[in-house]
C-alpha positions in Angstrom: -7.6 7.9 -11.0 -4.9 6.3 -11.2 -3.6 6.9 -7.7 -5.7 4.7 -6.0 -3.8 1.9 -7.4 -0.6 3.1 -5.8 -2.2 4.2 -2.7 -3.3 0.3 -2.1 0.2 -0.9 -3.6 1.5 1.6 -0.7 -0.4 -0.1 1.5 0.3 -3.4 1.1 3.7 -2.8 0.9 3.7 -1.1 4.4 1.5 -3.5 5.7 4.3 -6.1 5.0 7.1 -3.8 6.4 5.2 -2.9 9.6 3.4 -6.6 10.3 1.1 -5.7 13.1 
């Protein structure tokens, strides 16, 4: 479960690409 890790690692990363 493993994935969830790089699912929020995803996320973050987006989040600061695409500020909102």
């Amino acid at each position: 479960m493993r994935q969830i890790s790089w699912v929020f690692l995803g996320l973050a990363v987006w989040g600061a690409v695409h500020p909102m």
